[in-house]
C-alpha positions as CSV (number, residue, x, y, z in Angstrom):
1,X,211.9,96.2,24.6
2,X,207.8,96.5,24.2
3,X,208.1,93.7,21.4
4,X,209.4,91.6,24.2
5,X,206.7,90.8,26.6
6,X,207.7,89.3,29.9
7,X,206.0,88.4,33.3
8,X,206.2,91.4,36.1
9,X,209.3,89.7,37.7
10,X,211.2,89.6,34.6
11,X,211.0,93.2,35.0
12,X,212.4,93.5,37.8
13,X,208.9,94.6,39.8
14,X,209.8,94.0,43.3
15,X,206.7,91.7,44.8
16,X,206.6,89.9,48.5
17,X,206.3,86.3,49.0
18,X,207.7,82.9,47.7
19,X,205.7,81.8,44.2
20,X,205.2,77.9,43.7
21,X,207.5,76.5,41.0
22,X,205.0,77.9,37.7
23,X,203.8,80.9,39.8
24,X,200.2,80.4,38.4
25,X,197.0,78.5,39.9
26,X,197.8,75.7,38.3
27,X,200.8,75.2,41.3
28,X,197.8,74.0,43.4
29,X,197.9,70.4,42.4
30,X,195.2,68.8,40.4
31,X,194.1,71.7,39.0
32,X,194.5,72.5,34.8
33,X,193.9,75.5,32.6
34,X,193.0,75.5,29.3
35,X,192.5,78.2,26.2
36,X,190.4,78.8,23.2
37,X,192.0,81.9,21.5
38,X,189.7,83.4,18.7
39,X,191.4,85.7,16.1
40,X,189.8,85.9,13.0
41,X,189.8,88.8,10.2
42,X,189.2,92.4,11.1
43,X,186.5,91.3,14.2
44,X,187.2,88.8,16.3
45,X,189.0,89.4,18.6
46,X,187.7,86.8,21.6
47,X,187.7,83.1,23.3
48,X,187.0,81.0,26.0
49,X,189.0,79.8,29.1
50,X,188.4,76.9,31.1
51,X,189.6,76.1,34.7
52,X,189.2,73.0,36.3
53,X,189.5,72.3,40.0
54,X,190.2,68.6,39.7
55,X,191.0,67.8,36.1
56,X,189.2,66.4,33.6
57,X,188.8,62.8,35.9
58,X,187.4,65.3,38.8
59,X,184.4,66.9,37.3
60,X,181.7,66.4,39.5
61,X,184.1,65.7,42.7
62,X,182.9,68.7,44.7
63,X,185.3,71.6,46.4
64,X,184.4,73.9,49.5
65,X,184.3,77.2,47.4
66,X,182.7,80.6,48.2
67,X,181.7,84.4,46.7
68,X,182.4,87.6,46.5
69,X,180.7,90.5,44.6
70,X,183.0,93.6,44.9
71,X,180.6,95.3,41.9
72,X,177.9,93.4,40.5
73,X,177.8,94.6,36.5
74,X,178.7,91.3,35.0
75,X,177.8,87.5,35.1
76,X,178.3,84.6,36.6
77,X,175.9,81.8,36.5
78,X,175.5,78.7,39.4
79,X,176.3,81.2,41.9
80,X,172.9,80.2,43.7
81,X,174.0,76.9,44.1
82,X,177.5,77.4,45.0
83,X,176.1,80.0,47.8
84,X,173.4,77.4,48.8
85,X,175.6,74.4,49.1
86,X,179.0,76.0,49.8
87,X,180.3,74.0,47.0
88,X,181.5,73.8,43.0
89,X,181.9,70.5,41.2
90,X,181.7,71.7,37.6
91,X,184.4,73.5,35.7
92,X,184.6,77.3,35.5
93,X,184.4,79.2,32.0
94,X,185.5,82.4,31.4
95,X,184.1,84.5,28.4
96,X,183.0,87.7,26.6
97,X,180.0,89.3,28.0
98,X,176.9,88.1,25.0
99,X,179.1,84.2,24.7
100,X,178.0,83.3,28.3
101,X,175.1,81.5,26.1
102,X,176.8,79.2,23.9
103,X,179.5,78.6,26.6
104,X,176.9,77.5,29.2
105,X,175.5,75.4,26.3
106,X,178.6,73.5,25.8
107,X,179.7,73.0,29.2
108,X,176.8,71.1,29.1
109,X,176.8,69.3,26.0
110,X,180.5,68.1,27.6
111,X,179.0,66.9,30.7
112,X,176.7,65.1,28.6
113,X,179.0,63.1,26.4
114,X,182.1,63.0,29.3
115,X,180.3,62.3,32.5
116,X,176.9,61.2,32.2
117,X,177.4,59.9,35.6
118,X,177.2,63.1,37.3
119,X,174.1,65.2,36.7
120,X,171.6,62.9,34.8
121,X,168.6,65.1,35.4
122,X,170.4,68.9,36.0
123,X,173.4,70.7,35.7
124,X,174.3,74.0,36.6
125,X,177.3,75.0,34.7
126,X,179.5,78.2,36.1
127,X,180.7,80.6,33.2
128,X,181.7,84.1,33.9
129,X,182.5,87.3,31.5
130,X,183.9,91.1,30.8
131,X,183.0,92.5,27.9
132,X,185.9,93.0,24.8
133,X,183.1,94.6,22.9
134,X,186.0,97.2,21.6
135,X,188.4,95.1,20.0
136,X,186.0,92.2,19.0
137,X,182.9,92.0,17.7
138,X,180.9,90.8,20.8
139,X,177.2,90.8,18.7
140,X,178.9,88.2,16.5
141,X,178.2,84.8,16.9
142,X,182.0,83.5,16.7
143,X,182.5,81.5,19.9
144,X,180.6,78.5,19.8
145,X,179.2,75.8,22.3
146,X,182.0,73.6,20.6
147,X,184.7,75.8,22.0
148,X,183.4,75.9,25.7
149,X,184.4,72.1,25.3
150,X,187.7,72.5,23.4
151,X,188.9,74.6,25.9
152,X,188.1,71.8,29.0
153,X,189.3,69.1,26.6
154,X,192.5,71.5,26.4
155,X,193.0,72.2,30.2
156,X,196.4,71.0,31.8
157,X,198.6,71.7,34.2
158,X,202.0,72.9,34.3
159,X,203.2,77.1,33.4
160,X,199.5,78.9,32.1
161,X,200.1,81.2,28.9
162,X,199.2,84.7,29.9
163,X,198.3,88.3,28.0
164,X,196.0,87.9,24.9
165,X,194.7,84.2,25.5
166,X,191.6,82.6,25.9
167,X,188.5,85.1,27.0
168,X,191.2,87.5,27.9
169,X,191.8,87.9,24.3
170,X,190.3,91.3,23.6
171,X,190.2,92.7,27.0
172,X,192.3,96.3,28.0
173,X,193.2,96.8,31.3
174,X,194.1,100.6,32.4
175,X,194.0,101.7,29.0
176,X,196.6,99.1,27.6
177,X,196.1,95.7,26.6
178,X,194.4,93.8,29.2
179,X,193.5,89.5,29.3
180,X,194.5,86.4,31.1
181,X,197.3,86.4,34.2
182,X,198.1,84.1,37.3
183,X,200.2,84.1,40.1
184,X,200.9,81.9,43.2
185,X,201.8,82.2,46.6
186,X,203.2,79.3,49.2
187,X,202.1,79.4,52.7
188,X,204.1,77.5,55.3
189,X,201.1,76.3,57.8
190,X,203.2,74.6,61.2
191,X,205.4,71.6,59.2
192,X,202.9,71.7,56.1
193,X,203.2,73.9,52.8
194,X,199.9,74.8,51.0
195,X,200.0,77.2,47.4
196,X,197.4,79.8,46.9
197,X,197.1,80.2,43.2
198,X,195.0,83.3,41.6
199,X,193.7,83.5,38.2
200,X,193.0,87.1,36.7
201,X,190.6,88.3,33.2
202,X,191.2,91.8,33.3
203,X,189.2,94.2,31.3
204,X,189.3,97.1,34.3
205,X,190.6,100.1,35.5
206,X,190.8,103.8,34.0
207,X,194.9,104.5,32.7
208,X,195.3,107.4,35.5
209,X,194.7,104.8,37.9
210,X,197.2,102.5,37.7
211,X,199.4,101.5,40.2
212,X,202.7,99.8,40.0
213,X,205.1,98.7,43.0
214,X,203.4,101.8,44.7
215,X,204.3,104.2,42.0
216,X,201.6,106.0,40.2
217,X,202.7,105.0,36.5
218,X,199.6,106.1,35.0
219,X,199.4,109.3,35.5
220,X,203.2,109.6,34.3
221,X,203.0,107.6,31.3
222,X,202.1,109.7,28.3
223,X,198.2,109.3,27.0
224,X,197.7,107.1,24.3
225,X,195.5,108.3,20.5
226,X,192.3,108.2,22.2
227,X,189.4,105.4,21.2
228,X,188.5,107.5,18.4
229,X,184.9,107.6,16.7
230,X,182.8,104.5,17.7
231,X,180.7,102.9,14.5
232,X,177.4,103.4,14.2
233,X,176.8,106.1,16.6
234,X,177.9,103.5,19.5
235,X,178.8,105.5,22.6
236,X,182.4,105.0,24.2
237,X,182.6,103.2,26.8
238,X,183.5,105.3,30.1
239,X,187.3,104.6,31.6
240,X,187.2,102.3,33.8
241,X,184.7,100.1,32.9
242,X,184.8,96.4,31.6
243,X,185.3,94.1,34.8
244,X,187.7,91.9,36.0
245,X,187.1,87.9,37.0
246,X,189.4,86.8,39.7
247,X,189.6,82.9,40.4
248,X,191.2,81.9,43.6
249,X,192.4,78.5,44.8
250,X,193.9,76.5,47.3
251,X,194.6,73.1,48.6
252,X,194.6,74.7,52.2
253,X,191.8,73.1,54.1
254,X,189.2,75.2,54.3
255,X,185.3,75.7,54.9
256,X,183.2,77.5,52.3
257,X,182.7,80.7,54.6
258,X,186.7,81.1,54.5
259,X,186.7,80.4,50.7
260,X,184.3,83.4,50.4
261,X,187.0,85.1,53.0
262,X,189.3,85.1,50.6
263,X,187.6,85.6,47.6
264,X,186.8,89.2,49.6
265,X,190.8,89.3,49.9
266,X,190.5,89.8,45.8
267,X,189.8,93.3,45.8
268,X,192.4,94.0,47.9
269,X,195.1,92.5,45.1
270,X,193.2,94.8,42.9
271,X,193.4,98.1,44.7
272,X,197.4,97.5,45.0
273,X,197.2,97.8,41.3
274,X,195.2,101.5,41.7
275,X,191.8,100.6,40.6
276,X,188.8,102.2,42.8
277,X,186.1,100.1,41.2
278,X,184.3,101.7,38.8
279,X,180.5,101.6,38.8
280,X,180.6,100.4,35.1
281,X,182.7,97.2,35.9
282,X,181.7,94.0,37.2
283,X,184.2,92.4,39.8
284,X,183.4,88.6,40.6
285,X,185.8,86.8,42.5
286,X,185.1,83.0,43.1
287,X,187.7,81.3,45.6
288,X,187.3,77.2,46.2
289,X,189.7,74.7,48.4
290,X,190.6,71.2,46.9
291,X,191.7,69.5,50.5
292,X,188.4,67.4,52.1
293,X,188.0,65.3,48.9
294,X,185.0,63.2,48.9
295,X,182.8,65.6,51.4
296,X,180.0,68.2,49.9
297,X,178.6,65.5,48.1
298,X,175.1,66.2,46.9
299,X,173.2,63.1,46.0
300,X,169.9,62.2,45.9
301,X,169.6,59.9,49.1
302,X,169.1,56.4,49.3
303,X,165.9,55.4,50.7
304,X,167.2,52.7,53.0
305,X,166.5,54.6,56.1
306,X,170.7,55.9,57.2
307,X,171.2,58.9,58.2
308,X,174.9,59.7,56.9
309,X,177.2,62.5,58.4
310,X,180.3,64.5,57.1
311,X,183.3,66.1,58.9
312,X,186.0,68.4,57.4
313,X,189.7,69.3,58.6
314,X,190.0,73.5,58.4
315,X,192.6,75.8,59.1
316,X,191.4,77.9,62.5
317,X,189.7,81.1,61.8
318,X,192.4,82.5,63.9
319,X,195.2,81.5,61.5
320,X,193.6,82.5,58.5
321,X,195.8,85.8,57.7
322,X,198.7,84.0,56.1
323,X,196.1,82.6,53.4
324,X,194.7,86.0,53.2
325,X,197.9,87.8,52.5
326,X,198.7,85.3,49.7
327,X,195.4,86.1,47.7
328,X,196.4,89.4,47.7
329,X,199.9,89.2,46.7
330,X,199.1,86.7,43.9
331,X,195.9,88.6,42.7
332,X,198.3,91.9,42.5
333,X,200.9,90.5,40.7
334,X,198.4,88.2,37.9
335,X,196.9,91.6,36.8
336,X,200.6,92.7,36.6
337,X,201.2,89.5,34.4
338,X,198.8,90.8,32.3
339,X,200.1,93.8,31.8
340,X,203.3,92.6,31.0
341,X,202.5,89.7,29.1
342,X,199.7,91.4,27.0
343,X,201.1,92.9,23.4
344,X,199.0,95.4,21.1
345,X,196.2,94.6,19.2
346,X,193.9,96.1,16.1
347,X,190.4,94.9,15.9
348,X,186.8,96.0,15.4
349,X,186.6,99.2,13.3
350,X,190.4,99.1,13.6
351,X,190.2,100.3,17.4
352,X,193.9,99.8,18.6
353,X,194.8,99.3,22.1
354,X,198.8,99.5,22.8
355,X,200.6,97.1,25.0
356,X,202.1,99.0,28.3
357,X,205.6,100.3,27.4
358,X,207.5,98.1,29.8
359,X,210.5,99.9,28.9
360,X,208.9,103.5,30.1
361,X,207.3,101.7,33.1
362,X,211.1,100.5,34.0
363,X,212.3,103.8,33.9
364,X,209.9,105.6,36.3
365,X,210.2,102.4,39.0
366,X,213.8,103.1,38.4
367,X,213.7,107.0,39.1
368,X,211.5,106.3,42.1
369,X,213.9,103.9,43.8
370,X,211.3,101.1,43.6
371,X,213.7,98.9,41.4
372,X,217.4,99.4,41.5
């Protein structure tokens, strides 16, 4: 059954709430995924991921977006900006920890040749991490600036490829085979129907932690061959660590202060799936809305003396749990897709990392009533 990976549904996992029709982000429309995968030799075990709010045809279009730091040992660059303006117009690059260079690099050189339009004097590109340095070898110079833009040139929409994908590629997650993972919720709003999609790189959480329908799997599954020696006189990394980049949106209307409220909602998806946020991880959740096209512009004004104004359409404050509950439900079940969806892998100094035995896992939510 393990060679045969699935999605948590396919399972059987019992999880709460309607998905959209892919059950990933990219149900919120206009917005398209797209993958570098890196497997090469013994090593390299990495890659790049690109998300894109609009599309190709919307970079530089702004969102209402908003941040939330639930443990700050990681990376995310443009976060000033998005916090000063309340805004992201750029596309969003997910990585391994030391590739955030070359990545930034090429998000720029693709800006450059795609849409000179938008940013002729400055750019501040977003790219994010966690750190795969024990299945690939993260000092290595293998992802290049020219694969931060293959991976935006690759973005589409339509069902998103999950597990060992992209810069999930050599992640764990609770001592199994971490990576990339989505999910979507819809939220009925009065007579309209918005989708909250959530996009997951996990690299987190210790093996005894995990969580799964409410039953404590890890601590029944049996423990794996530990990590083994590390080369060199490297020291192991502690359980737990790694990180975890969570990517919320929605075409709900919404103001940037209730795109950070639910980018807080994040770490409550996470803690369904048992992690207590280790010290040693960096959580970055970024959350943005794609409703109010054409406000949160930021041009350089025209000296002709107007004095322009913008106005947005948002949900209440007041009727903001609906939204809430569906970052959480999709944010639990996209690490779950990982999980799932993530096989074994061998890499640097032949470190192995199993996938989770979905056939075990079956059998305890089975025994404990929580699939029948």
């Amino acid at each position: 059954m393990d060679d045969h990976r699935m999605r948590a549904r396919e399972l059987g996992i019992p999880l709460n709430g309607e998905p959209g029709p892919w059950n990933a982000i990219t149900d919120v429309p206009g917005i398209e995924v797209g993958y570098v995968t890196l497997c090469e030799g013994d090593d390299v075990r990495t890659g790049v991921t690109a998300l894109l709010p609009r599309g190709r045809d919307g970079v530089g279009m702004p969102c209402a977006a908003g941040l939330h730091s639930f443990n700050g040992n990681g990376e995310m660059t443009g976060t000033a900006w998005i916090e000063e303006s309340g805004s992201l117009a750029v596309p969003v690059l997910i990585t391994n920890t030391y590739a955030v260079g070359p990545v930034h690099r090429g998000v720029v050189e693709w800006v450059r040749a795609n849409r000179r339009d938008m940013a002729p004097e400055w750019l501040l590109p977003v790219v994010t991490e966690t750190w795969d340095g024990h299945l690939n070898d993260i000092h290595g110079s293998a992802v290049e600036s020219r694969h931060a833009a293959a991976a935006i040139e690759a973005a589409a929409s339509g069902p998103v490829e999950e597990g060992c994908v992209g810069g999930g590629t050599g992640m764990r997650c609770y001592g199994f085979k971490g990576g990339s993972g989505t999910a979507s919720r819809v939220v009925e709003y009065g007579e309209d129907r918005y989708t909250v999609g959530a996009f997951v790189q996990a690299n987190f959480g210790a093996r005894r932690e995990l969580v799964v329908a409410g039953v404590p799997v890890g601590r029944e599954l049996p423990d794996g061959p530990g990590p083994g020696a590390e080369p060199d006189g490297e020291r192991q990394v502690p359980p737990g660590a790694g990180s975890v980049i969570v990517v919320v949106a929605t075409d709900a209307p919404l103001l940037p202060g209730q795109c950070e409220a639910l980018a807080r909602r994040a770490t409550l998806g996470l803690a369904r799936t048992g992690t207590t946020g280790s010290h040693f991880s960096g959580d970055i959740f970024l959350a943005f809305s794609t409703a109010n096209e054409g406000t949160l512009t930021s041009t350089f004004p025209e000296d002709d003396g107007s004095a322009p104004y913008e106005s947005m359409r948002f949900v209440p404050w007041g009727r903001m749990d609906p939204f809430y509950g569906a970052v959480v439900e999709s944010v639990e079940e996209a690490v779950l897709n990982v999980l799932t969806g993530a096989h074994a892998m061998t890499g640097r100094a032949g470190h192995h990392v199993p996938a989770l035995p979905l056939d075990q896992v079956s059998a305890l939510l089975t025994a404990r009533g929580a699939v029948t």
